[in-house]
C-alpha positions in Angstrom: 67.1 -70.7 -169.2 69.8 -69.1 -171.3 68.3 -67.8 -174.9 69.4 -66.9 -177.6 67.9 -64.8 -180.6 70.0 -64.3 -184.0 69.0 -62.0 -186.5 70.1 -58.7 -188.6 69.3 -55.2 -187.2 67.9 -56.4 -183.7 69.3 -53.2 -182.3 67.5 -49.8 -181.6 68.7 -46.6 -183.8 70.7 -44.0 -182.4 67.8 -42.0 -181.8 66.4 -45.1 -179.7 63.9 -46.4 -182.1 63.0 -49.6 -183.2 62.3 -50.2 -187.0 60.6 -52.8 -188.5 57.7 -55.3 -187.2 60.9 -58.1 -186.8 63.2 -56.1 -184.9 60.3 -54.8 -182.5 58.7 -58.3 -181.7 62.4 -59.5 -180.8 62.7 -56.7 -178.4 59.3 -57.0 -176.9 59.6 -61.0 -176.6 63.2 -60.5 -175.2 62.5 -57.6 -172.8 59.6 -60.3 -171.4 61.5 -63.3 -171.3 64.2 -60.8 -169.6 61.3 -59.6 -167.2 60.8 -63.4 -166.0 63.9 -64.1 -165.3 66.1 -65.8 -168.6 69.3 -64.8 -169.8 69.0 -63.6 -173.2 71.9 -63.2 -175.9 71.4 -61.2 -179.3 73.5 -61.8 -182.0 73.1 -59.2 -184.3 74.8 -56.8 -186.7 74.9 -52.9 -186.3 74.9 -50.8 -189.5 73.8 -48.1 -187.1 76.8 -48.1 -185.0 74.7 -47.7 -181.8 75.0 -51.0 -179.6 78.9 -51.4 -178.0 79.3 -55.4 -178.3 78.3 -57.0 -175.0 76.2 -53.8 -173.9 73.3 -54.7 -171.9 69.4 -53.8 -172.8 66.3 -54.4 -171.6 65.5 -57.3 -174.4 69.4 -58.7 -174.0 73.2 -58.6 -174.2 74.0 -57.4 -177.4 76.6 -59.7 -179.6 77.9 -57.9 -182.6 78.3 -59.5 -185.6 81.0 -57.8 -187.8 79.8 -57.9 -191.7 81.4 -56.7 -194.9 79.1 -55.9 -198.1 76.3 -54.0 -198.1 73.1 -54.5 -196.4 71.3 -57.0 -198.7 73.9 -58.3 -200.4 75.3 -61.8 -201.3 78.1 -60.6 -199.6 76.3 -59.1 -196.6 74.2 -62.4 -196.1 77.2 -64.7 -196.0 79.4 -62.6 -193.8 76.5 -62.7 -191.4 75.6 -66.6 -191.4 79.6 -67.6 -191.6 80.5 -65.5 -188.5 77.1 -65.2 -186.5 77.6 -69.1 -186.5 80.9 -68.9 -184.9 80.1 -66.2 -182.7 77.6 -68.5 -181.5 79.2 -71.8 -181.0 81.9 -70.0 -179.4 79.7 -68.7 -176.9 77.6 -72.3 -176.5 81.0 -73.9 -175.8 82.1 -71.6 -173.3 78.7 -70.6 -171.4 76.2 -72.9 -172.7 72.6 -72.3 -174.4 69.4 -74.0 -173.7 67.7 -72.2 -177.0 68.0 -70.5 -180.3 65.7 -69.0 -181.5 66.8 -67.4 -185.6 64.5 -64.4 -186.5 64.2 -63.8 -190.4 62.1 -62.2 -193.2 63.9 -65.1 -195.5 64.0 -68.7 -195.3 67.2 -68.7 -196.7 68.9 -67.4 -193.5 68.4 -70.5 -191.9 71.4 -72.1 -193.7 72.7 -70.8 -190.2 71.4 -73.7 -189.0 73.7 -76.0 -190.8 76.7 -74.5 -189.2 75.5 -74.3 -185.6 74.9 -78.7 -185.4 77.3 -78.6 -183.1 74.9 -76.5 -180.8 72.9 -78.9 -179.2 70.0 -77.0 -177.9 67.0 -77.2 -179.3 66.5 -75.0 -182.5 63.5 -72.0 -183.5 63.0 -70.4 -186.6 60.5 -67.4 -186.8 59.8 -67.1 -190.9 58.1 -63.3 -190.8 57.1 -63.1 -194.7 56.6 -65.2 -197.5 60.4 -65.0 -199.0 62.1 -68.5 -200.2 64.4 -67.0 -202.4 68.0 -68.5 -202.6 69.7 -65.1 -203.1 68.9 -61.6 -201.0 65.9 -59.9 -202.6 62.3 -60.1 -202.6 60.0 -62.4 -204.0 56.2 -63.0 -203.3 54.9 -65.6 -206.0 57.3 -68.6 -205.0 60.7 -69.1 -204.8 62.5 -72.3 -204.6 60.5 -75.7 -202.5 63.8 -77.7 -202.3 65.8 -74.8 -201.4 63.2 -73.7 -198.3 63.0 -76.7 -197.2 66.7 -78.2 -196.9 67.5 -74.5 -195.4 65.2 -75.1 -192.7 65.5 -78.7 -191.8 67.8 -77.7 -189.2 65.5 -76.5 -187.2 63.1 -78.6 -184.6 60.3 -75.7 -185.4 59.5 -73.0 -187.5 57.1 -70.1 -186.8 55.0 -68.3 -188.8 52.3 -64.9 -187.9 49.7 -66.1 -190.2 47.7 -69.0 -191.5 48.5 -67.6 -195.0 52.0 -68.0 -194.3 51.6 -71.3 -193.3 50.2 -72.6 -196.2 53.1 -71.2 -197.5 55.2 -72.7 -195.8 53.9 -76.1 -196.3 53.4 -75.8 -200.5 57.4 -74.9 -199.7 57.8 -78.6 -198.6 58.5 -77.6 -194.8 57.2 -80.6 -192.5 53.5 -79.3 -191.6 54.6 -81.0 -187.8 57.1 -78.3 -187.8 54.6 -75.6 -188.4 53.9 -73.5 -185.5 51.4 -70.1 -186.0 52.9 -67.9 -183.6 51.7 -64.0 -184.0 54.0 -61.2 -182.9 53.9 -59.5 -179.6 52.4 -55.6 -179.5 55.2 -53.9 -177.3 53.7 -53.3 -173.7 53.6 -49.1 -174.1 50.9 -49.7 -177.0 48.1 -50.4 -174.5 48.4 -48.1 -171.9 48.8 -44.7 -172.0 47.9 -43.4 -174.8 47.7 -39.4 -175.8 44.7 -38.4 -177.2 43.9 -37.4 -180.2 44.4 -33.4 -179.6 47.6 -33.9 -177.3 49.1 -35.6 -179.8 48.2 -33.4 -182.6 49.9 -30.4 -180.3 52.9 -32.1 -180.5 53.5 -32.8 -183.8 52.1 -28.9 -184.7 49.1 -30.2 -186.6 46.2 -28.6 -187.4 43.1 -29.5 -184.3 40.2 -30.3 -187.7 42.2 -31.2 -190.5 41.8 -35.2 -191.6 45.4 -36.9 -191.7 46.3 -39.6 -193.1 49.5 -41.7 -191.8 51.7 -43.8 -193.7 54.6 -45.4 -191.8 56.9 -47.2 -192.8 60.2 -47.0 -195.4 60.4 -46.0 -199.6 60.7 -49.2 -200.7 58.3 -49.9 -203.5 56.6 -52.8 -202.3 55.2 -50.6 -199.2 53.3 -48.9 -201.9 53.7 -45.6 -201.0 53.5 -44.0 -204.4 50.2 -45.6 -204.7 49.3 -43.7 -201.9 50.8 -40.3 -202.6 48.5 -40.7 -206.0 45.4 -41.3 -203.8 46.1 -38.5 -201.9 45.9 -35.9 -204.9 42.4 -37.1 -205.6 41.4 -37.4 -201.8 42.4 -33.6 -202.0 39.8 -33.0 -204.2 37.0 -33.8 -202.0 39.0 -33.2 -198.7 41.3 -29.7 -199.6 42.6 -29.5 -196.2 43.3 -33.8 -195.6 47.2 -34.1 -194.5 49.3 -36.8 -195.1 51.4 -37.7 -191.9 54.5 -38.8 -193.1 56.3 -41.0 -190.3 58.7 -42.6 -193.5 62.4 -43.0 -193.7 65.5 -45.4 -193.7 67.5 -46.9 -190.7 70.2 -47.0 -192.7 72.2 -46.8 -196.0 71.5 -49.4 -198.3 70.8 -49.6 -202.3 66.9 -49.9 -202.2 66.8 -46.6 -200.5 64.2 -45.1 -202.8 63.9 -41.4 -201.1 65.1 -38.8 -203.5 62.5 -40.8 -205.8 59.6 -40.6 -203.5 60.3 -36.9 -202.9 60.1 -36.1 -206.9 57.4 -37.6 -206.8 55.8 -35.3 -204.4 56.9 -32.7 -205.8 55.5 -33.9 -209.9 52.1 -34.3 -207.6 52.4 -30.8 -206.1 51.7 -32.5 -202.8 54.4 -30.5 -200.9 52.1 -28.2 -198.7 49.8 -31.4 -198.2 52.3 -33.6 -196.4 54.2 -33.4 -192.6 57.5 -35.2 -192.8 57.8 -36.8 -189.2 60.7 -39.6 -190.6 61.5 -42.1 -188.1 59.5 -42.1 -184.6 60.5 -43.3 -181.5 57.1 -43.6 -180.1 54.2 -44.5 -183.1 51.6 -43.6 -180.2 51.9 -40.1 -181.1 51.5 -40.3 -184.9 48.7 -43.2 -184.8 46.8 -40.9 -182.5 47.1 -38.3 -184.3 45.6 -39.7 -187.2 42.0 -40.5 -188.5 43.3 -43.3 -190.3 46.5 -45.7 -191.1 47.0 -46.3 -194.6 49.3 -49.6 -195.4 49.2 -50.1 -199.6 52.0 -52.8 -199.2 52.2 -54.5 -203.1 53.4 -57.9 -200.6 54.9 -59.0 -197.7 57.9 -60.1 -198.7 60.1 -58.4 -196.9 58.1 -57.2 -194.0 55.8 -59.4 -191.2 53.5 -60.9 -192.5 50.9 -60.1 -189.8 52.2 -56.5 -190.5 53.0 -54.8 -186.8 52.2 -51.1 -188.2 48.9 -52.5 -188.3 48.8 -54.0 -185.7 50.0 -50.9 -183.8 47.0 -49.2 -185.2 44.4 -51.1 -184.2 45.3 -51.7 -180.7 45.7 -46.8 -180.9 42.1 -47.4 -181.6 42.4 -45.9 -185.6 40.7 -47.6 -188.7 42.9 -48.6 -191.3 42.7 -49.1 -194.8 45.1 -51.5 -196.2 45.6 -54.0 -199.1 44.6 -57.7 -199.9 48.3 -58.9 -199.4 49.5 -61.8 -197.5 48.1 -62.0 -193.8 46.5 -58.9 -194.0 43.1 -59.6 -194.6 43.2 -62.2 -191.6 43.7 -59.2 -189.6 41.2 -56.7 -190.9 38.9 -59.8 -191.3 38.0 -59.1 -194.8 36.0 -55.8 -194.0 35.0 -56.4 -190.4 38.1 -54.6 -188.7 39.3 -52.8 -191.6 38.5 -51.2 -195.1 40.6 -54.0 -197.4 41.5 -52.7 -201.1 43.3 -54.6 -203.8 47.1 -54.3 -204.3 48.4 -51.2 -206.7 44.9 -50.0 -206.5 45.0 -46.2 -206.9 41.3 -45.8 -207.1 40.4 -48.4 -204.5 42.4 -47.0 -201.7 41.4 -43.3 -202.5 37.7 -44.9 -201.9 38.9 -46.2 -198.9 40.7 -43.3 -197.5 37.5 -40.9 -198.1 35.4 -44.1 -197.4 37.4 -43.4 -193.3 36.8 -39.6 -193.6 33.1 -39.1 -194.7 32.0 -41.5 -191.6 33.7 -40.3 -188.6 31.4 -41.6 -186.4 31.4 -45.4 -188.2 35.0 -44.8 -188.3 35.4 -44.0 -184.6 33.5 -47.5 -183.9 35.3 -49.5 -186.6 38.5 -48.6 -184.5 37.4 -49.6 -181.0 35.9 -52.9 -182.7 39.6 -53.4 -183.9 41.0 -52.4 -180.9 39.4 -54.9 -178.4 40.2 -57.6 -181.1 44.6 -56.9 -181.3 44.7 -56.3 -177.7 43.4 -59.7 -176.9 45.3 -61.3 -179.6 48.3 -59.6 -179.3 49.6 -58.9 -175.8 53.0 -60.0 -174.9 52.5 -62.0 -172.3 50.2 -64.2 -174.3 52.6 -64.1 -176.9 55.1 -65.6 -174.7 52.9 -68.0 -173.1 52.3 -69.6 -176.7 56.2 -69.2 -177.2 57.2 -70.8 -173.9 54.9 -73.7 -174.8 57.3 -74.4 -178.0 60.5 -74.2 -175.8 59.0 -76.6 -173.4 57.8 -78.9 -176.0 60.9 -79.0 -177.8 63.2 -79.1 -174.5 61.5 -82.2 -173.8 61.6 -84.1 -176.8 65.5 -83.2 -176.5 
């Protein structure tokens, strides 16, 4: 079978890292489907500049989408839907595909599907967070039904992480019949091989006793990470030596890149000797090892999975996490039972949390493995792609 996944950014950084929970499950479901024999296209843009167009990877042949704007804007969206489309019909016509398979954060971006009718293999759409806004941006309360709905209606199924999502998805006015929970796929390296705690601390130059903390993920505000730098000055207080690991940073240049504002507020904070910039990882092994606990304030999901893979990531490293009542998340952490869950924008609730982790090593140490067993069932890529081959099947057949 010849597949093929559309999206923005489904590329790996010069450095050879994948960001975000999208772009990894595309190259962990595409690297499978690879593995077992499909020929898999990505169409895709390249802000970084690191993928030539028709370069080969593990996960696919890279097709590179030119744009024009920048990244989130009107401009940027339109370039990419108007030229991704005929990037792909060309290639349909002259090779043929059996599947496409559009990968977004919005359900606006499947307007794509409008312009690729002509395309007659059957048609997936992976919806990652809650976002039905007409325009770029971010938007967690609602959005617009009619909008979501005729944008999608292209497509013979839509997938979702989350049974929060899906709700969503069906007060949106998509067809529950074309509902299909699908949860992302932990990349294979996340459950096998993993440093231990003091190897991985060597590497990063960290101290063998001191509690860290890790945040990961970018500056954008709703990842809540000046909610967390706050918590830290008070977890300070009862924990002088506690660290925060800070794997943060952009991919790329783009207007919500909110770093010179983070940083001044570390410095108001006087948090400068308390943190460990780490920016962008290749391997999150390392820095979720070295950590007593992963700490995910996200204000909403709007703009990131809605089954959050950071979390994910962290559960199946064996660490506890502390995170807030936001979309899927509390599916995950099961309320409480494989996780400490805090409200949203809750200063006080995730210090609590974060000293809640570091006073109970021990509880902590046990909360982890419980979490553990739990993502690494749930979450393997092979069972992923089971559950995602079923879809393809089903929908081949009703072709």
């Amino acid at each position: 079978m010849r597949i093929a996944h559309v999206g923005v950014e489904i590329i790996p950084t010069g450095a050879g890292a994948f960001v975000g929970g999208l772009v990894k499950n595309v190259a962990t479901i595409g690297a499978q489907q690879a593995a077992n024999g499909h020929r898999v296209d990505v169409f895709t843009t390249d802000l970084h500049g690191s993928a030539g167009n028709g370069a080969a990877h593990a996960y696919g042949r890279i097709h590179r989408i030119p744009t024009r704007g920048r990244y989130g804007s009107l401009p940027f969206a339109a370039s990419f839907v108007s030229r991704g489309a005929r990037e792909i019909r060309r290639t349909s016509e002259a090779d043929g595909i059996d599947l496409l398979h559009v990968h977004s954060a919005y359900a606006s971006l499947g307007v794509i599907g409008r312009r690729l009718r002509a395309v007659r293999a059957p048609k997936v759409f992976s919806l990652y967070s809650p976002n039905f806004r007409v325009v770029p941006g971010h938007d967690h309360k609602g959005g617009t039904r009619r909008f979501a709905r005729r944008a999608l209606e292209a497509f013979d199924a839509v997938l979702v992480p989350s049974d929060h999502l899906r709700t969503r998805a069906v007060a949106a006015g998509i067809p529950t019949d074309a509902i299909v929970k699908l949860p992302p796929a932990l990349d294979p390296s996340m459950l096998r091989d993993l440093p231990s705690r003091d190897d991985a601390r060597r590497r990063l130059g960290l101290p063998a006793e001191a509690p860290v903390v890790l945040f990961l993920g970018n500056y954008s505000p709703w990842k809540g990470v000046e909610d967390l730098l706050r918590a830290m000055k008070a977890v300070r207080r009862r924990f002088p030596e506690a660290l925060l690991l800070a794997a943060w940073g952009e991919p790329y240049e783009w207007s919500g890149n909110r770093r010179e504002a983070v940083l001044g507020l570390v410095a108001s904070l006087s948090l400068e000797q308390a943190i460990r910039h780490v920016g962008i990882v290749e391997d999150v092994r390392t820095v979720l090892r070295a950590a007593d606990v992963l700490v995910s304030p996200f204000h909403c999901t709007c703009k990131v999975l809605d089954y959050p893979l950071s979390i994910l990531e962290a559960m199946a490293c064996e660490r506890p996490v502390v995170a807030t009542r936001v979309g899927g998340v509390p599916e995950i952490l099961a309320d409480g039972a494989r996780g400490r869950v805090v409200e949203p924008q809750d200063v006080a609730g995730l210090e609590a949390g974060i000293e809640g982790v570091l006073s109970d090593p021990d509880g902590s140490r046990e909360l982890g493995l419980r979490a553990a067993d739990w993502a690494r069932a749930q979450f393997r890529p092979e069972a992923v792609l089971r559950r995602l081959d079923a879809v393809y099947v089903r929908l081949g057949a009703a072709r």
